[in-house]
C-alpha positions in Angstrom: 88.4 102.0 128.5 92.4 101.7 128.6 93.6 99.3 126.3 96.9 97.8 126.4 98.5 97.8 122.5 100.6 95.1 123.2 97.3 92.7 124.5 96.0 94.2 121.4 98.6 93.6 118.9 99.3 89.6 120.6 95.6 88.9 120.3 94.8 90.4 116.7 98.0 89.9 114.3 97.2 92.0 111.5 97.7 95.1 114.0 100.6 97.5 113.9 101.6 99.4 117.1 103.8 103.0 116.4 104.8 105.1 119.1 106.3 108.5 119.2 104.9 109.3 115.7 104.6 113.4 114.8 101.7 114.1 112.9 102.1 116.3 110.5 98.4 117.0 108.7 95.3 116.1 110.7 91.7 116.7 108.8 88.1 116.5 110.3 85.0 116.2 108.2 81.4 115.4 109.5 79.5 112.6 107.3 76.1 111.5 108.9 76.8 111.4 113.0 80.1 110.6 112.4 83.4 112.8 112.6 85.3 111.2 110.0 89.5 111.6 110.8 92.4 111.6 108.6 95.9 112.1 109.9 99.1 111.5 107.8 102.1 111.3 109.5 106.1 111.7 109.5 108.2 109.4 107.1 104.7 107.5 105.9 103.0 108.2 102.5 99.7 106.8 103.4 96.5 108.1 105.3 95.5 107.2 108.8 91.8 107.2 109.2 89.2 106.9 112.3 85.8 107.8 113.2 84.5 110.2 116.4 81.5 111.0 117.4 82.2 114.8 118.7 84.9 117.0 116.9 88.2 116.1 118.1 91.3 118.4 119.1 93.7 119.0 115.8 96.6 117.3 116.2 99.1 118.8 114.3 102.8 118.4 115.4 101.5 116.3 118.0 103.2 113.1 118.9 100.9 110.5 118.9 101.1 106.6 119.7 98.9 104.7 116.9 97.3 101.2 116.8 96.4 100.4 113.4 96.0 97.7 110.3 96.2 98.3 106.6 93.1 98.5 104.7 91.8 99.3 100.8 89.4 101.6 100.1 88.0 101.7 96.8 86.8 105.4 95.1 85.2 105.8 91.2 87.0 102.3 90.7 90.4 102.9 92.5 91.9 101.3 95.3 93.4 103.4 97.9 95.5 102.3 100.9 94.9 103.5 104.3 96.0 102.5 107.7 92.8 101.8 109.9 93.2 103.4 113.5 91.8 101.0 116.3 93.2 103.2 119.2 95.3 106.7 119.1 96.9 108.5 121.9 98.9 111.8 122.8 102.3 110.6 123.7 
C-alpha cells in the first residue's frame, strides 16, 4: 500500500507530516499479537508510538519521514502526550 502524506494530511486535518527526522531512541515491546513501538526523536520531547505485527528493524540514527497526530494517554490517573504514527518511512 503506498500512501501519499500529502493526500493524507489534505483529507484528515489533525495529521502532521515530518520529514527528514533522526531518531534518536527506538523501543520494541510485545503485548498480546501486537509489537507495540516507541520512537522519540531529535529536537521533540514527546513519544512516537505505533503498532506491528512482526518485530521491526531498530531504527536508531535513522532518518525517518513520520505521519502522525497528537493523542493522550492516560496511566494510574495521568495523562500522557504521544504523537500517534499512521505511516513511517526510512528516508
Amino acid at each position: 500500500m503506498n500512501t501519499d502524506p500529502d493526500k493524507l494530511v489534505k483529507k484528515h486535518e489533525a495529521l502532521t507530516h515530518s520529514d527528514m527526522r533522526v531518531v534518536t531512541s527506538h523501543v520494541q515491546r510485545e503485548k498480546d499479537d501486537w509489537f507495540l513501538n516507541t520512537i522519540m526523536v531529535e529536537d521533540c520531547d514527546v513519544p512516537f508510538k505505533y503498532k506491528r505485527k512482526k518485530l521491526y528493524k531498530n531504527l536508531k540514527g535513522q532518518r525517518v519521514n513520520l505521519t502522525y497526530y497528537p493523542d493522550v494517554e492516560n496511566i494510574a490517573g495521568l495523562d500522557f502526550d504521544y504523537m500517534k504514527v499512521v505511516r513511517i518511512r526510512i528516508a
